[in-house]
Structures are given as structure tokens and as C-alpha cells.
N, C-alpha and C positions, 0 to 999 in steps of 0.2 A: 504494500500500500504506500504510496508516495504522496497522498495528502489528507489530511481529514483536520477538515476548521470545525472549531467548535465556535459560540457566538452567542450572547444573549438575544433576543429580541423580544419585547415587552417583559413579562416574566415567565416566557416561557424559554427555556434553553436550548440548543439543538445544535447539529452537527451535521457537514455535508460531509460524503464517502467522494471521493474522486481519484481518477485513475487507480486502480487497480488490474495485474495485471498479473499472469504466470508464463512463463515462458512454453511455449509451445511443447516442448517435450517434456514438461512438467502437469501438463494440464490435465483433466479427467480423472485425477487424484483425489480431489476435495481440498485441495492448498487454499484455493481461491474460498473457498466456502469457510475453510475454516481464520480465512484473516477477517471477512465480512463479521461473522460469530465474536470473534476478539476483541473489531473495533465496537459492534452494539454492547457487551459488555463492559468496557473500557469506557464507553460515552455514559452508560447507565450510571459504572461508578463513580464520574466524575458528573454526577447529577443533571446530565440531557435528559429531555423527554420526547425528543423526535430525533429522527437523522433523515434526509433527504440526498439524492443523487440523480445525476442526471444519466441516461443512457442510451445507445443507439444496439445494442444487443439485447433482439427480442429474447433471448433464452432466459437473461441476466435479468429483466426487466418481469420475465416469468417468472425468477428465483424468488424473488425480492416480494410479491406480490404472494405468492406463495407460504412462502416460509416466513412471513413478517408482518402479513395482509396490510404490505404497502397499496396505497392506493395514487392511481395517476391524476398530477394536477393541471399537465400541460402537455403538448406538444410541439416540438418546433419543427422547422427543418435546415440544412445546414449542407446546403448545396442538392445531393440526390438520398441522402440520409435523416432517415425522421429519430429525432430524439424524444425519450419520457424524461418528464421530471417525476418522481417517484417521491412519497414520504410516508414517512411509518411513526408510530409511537412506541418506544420501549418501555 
């Protein structure tokens, strides 16, 4: 994982996930699954109560939705690429 802001706004606290990433021949392991897992408990225990990211991988955007019952708030696009912005509550 190469970034994760955390941030007050109003009183509620939250944390964006951004770029994460496993190297090709590492991937289909659950690496990636399990740094996602890290950062929601890490954001938990530094007293977030959302996390949001943005994403153009429908798989990743299914994980998230899934396993977190993120829900989507937007979408953009970004040339021939549709991205979700995605937010959850821990």
C-alpha cells in the first residue's frame, strides 16, 4: 500500500485507500486482500469510521462492496476508463 490519508471532516473521521498494488506474480495469493484487512483495522484503531477509494477495477470494486458493503457514490471517467468512488463504515 503506498498511501492511505487519514483526515477529519466534520466529526466524523475517515481514511482514503489508494494505490495498492501486488506485483503480478505475487497476485491471487490474498496479499492484496490481506493489506486492505490491515489498513481497515489500523484506520479502526486509530478511530476512523469510514474509509473511501476510488477504482477502475470492476473485480476490486466487487471486493470492497462485498466484503465491506461499500457502497458506490460516484462515477467518473478518465479518458476510456470508468472509475467508482466506493465508501464503507468500519
Amino acid at each position: 500500500m503506498q498511501y492511505l490519508q487519514m483526515r477529519k471532516v466534520r466529526q466524523l473521521k475517515s481514511a482514503e485507500i489508494a494505490f495498492v498494488a501486488v506485483s503480478p506474480d505475487c497476485q491471487h495469493g490474498g496479499i492484496g486482500e490481506s493489506l486492505i484487512r490491515y489498513a481497515v483495522r489500523y484506520c479502526r484503531e486509530k478511530g476512523c469510521r469510514c474509509l473511501n477509494t476510488k477504482t477502475s477495477n470492476r473485480r476490486l470494486a466487487r471486493f470492497y462492496q462485498e466484503s465491506f458493503n461499500a457502497r458506490e457514490l460516484a462515477t467518473f471517467n478518465v479518458f476510456d476508463r470508468k472509475y467508482s468512488i466506493l465508501e464503507w463504515e468500519i
